[in-house]
PLY file of the C-alpha trace (Angstrom):
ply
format ascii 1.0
element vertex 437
property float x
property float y
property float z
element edge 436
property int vertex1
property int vertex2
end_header
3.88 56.04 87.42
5.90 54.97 84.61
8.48 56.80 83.71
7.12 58.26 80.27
4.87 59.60 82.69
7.51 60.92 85.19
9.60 62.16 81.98
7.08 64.20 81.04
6.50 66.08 84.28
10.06 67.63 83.51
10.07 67.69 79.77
6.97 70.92 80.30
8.71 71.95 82.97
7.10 71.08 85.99
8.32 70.24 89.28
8.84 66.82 90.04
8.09 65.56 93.52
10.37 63.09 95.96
8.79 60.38 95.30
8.75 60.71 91.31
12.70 61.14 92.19
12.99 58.38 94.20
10.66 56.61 91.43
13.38 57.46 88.86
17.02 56.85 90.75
14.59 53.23 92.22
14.58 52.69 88.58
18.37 53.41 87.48
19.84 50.93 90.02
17.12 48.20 89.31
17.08 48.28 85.06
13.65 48.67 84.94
14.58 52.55 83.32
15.98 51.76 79.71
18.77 54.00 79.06
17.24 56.05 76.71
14.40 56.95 79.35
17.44 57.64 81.81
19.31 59.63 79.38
16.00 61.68 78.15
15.04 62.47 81.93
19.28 63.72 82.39
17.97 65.83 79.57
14.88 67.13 80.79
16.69 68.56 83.92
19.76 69.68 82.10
17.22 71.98 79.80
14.57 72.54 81.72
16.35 72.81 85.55
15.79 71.73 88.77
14.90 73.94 91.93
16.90 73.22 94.94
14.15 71.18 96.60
14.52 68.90 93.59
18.19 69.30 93.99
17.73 67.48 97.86
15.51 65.43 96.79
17.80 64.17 93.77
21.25 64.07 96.05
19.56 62.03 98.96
17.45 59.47 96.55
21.35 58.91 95.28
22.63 58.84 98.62
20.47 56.38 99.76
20.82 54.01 96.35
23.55 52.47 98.36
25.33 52.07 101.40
25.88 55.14 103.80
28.92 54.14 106.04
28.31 53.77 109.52
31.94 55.18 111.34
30.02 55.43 114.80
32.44 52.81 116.03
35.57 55.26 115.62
35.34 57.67 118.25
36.81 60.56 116.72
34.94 63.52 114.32
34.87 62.12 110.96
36.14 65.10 108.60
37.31 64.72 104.44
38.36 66.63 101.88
37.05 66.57 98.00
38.49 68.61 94.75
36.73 69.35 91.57
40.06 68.53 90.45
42.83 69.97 88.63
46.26 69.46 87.03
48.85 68.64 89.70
46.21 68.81 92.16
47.82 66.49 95.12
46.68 67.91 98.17
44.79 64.88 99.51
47.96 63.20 100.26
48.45 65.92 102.44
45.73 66.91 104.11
44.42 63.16 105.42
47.76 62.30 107.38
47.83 66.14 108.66
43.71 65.56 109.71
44.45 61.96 111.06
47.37 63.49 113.20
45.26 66.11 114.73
42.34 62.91 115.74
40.23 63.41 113.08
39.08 60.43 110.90
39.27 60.87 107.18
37.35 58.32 105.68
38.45 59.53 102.08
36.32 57.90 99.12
38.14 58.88 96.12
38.26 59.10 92.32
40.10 58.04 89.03
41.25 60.95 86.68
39.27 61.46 83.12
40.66 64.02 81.07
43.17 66.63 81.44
42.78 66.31 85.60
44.32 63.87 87.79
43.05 61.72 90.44
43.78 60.74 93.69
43.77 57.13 93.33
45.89 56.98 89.89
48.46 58.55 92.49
48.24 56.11 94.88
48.37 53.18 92.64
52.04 54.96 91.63
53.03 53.88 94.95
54.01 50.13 94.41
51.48 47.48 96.13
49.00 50.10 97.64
45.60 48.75 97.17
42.79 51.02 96.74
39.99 48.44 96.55
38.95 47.96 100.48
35.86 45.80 101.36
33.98 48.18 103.63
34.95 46.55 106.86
38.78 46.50 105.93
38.16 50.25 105.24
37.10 51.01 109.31
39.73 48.98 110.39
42.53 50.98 108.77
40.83 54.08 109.92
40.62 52.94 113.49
44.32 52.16 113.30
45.99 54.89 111.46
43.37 57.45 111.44
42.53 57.68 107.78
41.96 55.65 104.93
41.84 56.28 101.00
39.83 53.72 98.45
37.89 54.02 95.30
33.79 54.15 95.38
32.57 50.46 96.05
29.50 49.34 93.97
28.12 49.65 97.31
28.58 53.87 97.37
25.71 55.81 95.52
25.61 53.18 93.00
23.16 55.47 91.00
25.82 57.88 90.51
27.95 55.14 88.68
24.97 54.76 85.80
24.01 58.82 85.79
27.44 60.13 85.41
28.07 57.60 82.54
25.10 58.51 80.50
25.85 62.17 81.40
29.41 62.12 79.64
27.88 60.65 76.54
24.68 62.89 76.03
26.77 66.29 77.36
24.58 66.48 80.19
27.57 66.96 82.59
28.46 70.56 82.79
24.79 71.88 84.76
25.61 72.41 88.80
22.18 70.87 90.53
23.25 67.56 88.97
27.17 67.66 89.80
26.26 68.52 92.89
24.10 65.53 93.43
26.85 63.47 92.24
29.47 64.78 93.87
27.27 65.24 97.53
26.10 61.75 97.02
29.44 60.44 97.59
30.69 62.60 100.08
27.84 62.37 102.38
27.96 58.24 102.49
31.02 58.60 104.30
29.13 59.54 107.32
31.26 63.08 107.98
30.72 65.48 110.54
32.46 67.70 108.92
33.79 68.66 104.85
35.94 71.05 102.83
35.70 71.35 99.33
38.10 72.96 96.81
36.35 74.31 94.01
38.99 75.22 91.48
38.43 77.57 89.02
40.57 78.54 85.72
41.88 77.22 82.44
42.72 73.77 84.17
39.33 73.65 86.49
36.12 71.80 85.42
34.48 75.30 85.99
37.32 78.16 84.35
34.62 80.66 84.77
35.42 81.89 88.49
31.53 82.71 89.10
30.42 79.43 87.55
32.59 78.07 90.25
31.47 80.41 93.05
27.65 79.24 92.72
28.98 75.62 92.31
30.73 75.91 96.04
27.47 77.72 97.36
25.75 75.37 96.14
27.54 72.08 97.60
28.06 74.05 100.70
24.25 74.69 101.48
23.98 70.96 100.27
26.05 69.75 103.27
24.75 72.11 105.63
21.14 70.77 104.34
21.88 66.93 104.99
23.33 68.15 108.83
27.14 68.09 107.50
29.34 71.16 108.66
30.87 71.79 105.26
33.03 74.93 103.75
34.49 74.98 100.44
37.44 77.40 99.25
37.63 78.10 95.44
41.29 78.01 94.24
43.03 79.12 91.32
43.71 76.23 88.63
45.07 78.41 85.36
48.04 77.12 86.46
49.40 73.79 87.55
49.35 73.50 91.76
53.06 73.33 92.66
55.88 71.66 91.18
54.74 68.78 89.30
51.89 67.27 87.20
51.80 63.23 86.86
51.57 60.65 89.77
54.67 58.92 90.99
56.00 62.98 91.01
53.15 64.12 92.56
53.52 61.66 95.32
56.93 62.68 95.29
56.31 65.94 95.57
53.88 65.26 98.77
56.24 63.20 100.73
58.65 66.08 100.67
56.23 68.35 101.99
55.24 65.52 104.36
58.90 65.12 105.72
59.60 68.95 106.11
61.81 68.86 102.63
60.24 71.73 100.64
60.79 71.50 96.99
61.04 74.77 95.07
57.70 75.84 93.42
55.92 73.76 95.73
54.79 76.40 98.28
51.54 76.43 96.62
50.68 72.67 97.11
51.55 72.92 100.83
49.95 76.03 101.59
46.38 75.36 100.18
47.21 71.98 102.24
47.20 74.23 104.90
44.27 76.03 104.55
42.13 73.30 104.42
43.20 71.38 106.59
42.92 74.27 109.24
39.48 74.32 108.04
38.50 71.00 108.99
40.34 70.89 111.93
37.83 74.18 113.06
34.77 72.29 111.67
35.39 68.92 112.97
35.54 71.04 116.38
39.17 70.45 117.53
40.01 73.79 117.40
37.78 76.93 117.35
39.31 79.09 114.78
41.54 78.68 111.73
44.79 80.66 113.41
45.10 78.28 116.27
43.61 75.23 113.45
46.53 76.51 111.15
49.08 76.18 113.86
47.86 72.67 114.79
48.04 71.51 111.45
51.83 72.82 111.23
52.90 71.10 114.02
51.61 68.06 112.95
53.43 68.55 109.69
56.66 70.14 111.37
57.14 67.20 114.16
56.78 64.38 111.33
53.79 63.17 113.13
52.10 63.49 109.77
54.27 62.15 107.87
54.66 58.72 110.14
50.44 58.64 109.79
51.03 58.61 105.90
53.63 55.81 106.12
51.78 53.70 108.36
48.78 54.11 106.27
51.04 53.52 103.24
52.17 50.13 105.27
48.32 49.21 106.07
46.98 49.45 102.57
50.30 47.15 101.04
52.20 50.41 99.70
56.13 50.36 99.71
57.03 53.10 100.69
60.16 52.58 99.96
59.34 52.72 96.31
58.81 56.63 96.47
61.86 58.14 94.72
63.97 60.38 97.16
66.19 62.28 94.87
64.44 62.80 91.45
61.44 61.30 90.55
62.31 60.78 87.22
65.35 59.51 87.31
66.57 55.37 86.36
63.60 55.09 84.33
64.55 55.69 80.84
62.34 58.52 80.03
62.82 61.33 77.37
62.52 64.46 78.14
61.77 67.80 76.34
62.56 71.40 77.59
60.30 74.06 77.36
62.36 77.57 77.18
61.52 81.68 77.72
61.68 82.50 73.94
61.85 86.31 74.89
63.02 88.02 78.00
60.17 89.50 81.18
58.01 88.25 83.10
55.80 84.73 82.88
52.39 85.93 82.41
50.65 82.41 81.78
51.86 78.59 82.22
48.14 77.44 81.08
47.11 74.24 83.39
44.44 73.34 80.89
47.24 72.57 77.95
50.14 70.93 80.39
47.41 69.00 81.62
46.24 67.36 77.77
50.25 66.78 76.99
50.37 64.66 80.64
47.32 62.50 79.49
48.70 62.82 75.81
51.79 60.78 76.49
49.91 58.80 78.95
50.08 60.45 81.99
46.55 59.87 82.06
43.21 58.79 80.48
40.71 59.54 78.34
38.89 56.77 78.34
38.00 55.57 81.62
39.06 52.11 80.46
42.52 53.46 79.54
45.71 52.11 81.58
48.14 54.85 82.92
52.00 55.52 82.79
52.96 56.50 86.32
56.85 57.63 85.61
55.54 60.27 83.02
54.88 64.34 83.91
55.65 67.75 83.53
57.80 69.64 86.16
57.84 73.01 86.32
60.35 75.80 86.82
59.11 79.02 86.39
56.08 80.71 88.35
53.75 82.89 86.76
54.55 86.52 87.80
58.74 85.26 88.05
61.14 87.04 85.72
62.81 84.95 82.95
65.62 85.70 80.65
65.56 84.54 76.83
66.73 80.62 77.14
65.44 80.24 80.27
63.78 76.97 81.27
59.99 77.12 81.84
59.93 73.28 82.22
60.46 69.95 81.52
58.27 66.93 79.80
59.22 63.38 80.72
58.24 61.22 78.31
58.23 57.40 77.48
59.82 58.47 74.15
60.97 61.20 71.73
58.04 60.42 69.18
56.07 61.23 72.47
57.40 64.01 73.94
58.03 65.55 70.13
54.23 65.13 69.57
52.82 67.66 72.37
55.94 70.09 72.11
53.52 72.94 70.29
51.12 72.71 72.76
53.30 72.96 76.26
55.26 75.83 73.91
52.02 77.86 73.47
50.74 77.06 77.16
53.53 79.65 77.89
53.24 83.56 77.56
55.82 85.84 78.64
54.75 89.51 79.01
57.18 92.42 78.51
55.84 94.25 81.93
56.18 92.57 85.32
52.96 90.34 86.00
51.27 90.25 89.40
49.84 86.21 89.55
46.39 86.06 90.73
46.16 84.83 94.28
45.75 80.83 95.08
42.61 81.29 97.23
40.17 83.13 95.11
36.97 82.87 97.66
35.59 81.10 100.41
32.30 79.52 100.51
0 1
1 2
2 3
3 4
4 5
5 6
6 7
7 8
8 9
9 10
10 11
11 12
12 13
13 14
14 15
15 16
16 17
17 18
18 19
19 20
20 21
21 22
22 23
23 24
24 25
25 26
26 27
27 28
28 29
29 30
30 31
31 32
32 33
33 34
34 35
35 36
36 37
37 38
38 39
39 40
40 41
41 42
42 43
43 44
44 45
45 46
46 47
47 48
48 49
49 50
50 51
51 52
52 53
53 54
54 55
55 56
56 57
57 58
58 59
59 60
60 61
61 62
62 63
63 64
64 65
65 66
66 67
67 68
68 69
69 70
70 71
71 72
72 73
73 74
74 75
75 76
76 77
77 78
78 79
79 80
80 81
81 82
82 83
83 84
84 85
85 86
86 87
87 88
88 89
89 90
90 91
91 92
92 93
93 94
94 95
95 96
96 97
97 98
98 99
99 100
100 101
101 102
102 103
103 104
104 105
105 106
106 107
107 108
108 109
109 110
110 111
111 112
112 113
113 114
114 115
115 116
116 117
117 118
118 119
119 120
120 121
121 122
122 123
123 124
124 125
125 126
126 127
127 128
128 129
129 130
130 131
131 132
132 133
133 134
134 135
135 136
136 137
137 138
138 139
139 140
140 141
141 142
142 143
143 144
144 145
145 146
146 147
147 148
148 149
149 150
150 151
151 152
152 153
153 154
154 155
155 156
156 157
157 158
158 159
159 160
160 161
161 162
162 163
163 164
164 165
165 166
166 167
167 168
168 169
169 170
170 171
171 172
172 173
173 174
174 175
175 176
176 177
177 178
178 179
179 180
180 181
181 182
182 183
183 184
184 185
185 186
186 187
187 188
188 189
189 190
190 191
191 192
192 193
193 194
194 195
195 196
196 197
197 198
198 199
199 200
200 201
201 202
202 203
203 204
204 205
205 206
206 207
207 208
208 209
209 210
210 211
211 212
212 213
213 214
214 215
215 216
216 217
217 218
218 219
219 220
220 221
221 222
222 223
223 224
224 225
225 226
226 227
227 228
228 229
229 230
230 231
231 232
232 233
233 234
234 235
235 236
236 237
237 238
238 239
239 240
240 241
241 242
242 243
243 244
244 245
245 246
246 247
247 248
248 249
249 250
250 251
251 252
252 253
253 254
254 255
255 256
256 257
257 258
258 259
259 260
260 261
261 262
262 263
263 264
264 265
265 266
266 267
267 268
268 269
269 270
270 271
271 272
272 273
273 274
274 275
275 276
276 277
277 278
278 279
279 280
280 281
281 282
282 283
283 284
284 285
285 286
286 287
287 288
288 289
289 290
290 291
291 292
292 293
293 294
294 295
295 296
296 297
297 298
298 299
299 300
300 301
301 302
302 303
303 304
304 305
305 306
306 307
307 308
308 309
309 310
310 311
311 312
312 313
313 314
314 315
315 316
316 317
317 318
318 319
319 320
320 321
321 322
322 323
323 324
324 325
325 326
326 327
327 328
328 329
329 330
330 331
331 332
332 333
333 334
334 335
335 336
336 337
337 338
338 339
339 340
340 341
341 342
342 343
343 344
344 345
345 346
346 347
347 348
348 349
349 350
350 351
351 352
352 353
353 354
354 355
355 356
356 357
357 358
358 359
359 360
360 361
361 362
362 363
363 364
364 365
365 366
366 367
367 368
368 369
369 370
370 371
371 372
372 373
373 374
374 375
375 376
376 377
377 378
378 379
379 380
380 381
381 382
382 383
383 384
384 385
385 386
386 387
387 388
388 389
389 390
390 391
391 392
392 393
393 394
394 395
395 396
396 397
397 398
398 399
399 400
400 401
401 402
402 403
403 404
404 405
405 406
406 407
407 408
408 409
409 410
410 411
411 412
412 413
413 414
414 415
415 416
416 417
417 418
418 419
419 420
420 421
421 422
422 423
423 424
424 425
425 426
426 427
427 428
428 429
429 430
430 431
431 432
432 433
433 434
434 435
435 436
């Protein structure tokens, strides 16, 4: 058919079959779909919808556009981890050398951040020399030797996805769950897992805020994996504030090594208990352990004994980090940044430190990017001191911006002063784990 003809099936809002699917992701990867015929068929499901049969039929045509990794040679369950993403949302650095400790294999695929959310490998890349472009068979190597490796998405990996999600963004076509689940599931599920846990994050700083927009966005990427024969669970977590202690990268990955070597920051209990929890997840559906209590107390002795942490430096070692370019002390300190205080302008209790706003002023002062073409400033973040639901006196500090300069810092001190409520009655925060999936 061509694909007028296969447009049109969806445009009156029929169903399409698999092998009109296949017909259409055949023709993203090989050119012979114009973009405008790509972008008005993104448009015909976005209006029209897809039924979960088109859903499968969508994810696996994607799935199989590429390469699906074959890990059969690494004898251990092959388990990961993927977030929806979020502002100071570091718990893959975490949870792989935790999983890799217990003999699970993470083979972690992994993405850039866009927007106000971070990503994994923009925190990596803070770590001087670490290399997040592995050839495939590099990849198994470090796996097999360490337990877990972290890279971004080859042109090998759902290459489909790489064309969809672009024409997406530009023709608002993103926020509709069928097809983020088909790009998101497409990924995952080349990585050849037994086993996955996804945190769906929902609030002002989550790609869903609407808690049950995100609730039938884990059901549906749960019954996804379960469909393509991948034991998968997803928790949905609270993102209307910022996860733990700090938004940027090189303090993020600051902030992880302390967990990592038993050195618990203040404000971070957040980033190492939802570490926690799914990581005891995976460790239950990989089958190493058959429920979460005695998962949970695997996964803290592997984090207690520093047999974590040594996985996540000789990982660090393996991919050409230096890890001895992670700051100790302060992770802003020696590199010439300005900062700017955020203060309680009334006494009580902190009734909102809004993720969605700390996270523009990070990529504002370029913490982060935009454009996906932008370059990054690692040393830059925000670091917070005061917990929502934690009295404050007038003058007190809420937190601190580090900036490259005053003109900087100056230009997003409205918005990280109004990301801030205080309420004159004491506040009960709203838990971290909102549901499970």
């Amino acid at each position: 058919m061509r694909p007028q003809e296969i447009i049109a099936v969806k445009r009156d809002g029929r169903e399409l079959s698999r092998s009109e699917i296949d017909a259409f992701i055949a023709g993203v990867c090989d050119g012979s779909w114009a973009d405008y015929q790509i972008s008005a068929m993104v448009m015909a499901m976005f209006t029209r919808g897809l039924s979960e049969d088109e859903q499968n039929a969508l994810t696996y045509a994607m799935l199989h556009s590429g390469e699906v990794l074959d890990l059969s040679g690494i004898p251990m369950p092959k388990a990961d981890k993927h977030s929806t993403g979020g502002v100071g949302d570091k718990t893959s650095l975490v949870i792989a050398p935790i999983l890799a400790a217990c003999g699970i294999a993470v083979p972690m695929i992994s993405g850039r951040g866009l927007g106000h959310t971070g990503g994994t490998l923009d925190k990596l890349e803070a770590i001087a020399g670490y290399d997040v472009n592995l050839p495939t068979g590099h990849f198994r190597e470090i796996i097999s030797k360490c337990g877990f490796a972290m890279s971004g998405q080859t042109a090998d990996i759902a290459p489909a996805d790489k064309k969809l999600y672009a024409l997406r963004d530009a023709t608002a076509t993103v926020p509709y769950i069928p097809l983020i689940v088909a790009s998101i599931m497409s990924k995952k599920l080349a990585e050849g897992l037994d086993a996955l846990v996804l945190d769906v994050k929902t609030g002002s700083g989550a790609f869903m805020p609407n808690i049950e927009d995100s609730m039938r966005l884990a059901e549906a990427m749960v019954q996804t994996g379960r469909n393509f024969g991948v034991r998968t669970e997803a928790v949905v977590s609270d993102m209307g504030r910022p996860l733990g202690r700090y938004a940027g990268n090189t303090c993020e990955v600051y902030e992880c090594v302390k967990i990592l070597r038993n050195e618990l920051l203040e404000l971070s209990g957040p980033t190492r208990e939802l570490s926690l929890e799914l990581s005891a997840r995976a460790i239950v559906l990989a089958g190493v352990e058959n429920d979460l209590v005695s998962a949970r107390a695997l996964a803290e002795a592997k984090l207690g004994s520093g047999a974590a942490y040594e996985r996540f430096a000789e990982n660090c070692r393996l991919q050409g980090g230096d890890i001895d370019s992670i700051p100790t002390t302060d992770p802003f300190a020696g590199k010439g940044l300005s900062t700017l205080e955020i203060k309680a302008e009334c006494s009580g209790w902190v009734e909102r430190a809004d993720a969605l706003a700390i996270g523009e002023a990070v990529v504002e002062i370029g913490g982060g990017r935009i454009h996906a073409e932008d370059g990054i400033d690692f040393d830059v973040g925000f670091e917070c001191f005061a917990e929502v639901g934690s009295e404050v006196r007038e003058g007190d500090l809420l937190g601190v911006l580090y900036a490259r300069t005053n003109e900087d810092a100056d230009s997003v001190g409205a918005k990280l002063g109004a990301a801030y409520k205080i309420s004159e009655t004491p506040i009960e925060p709203p838990p971290l784990i909102r549901g499970i999936v």
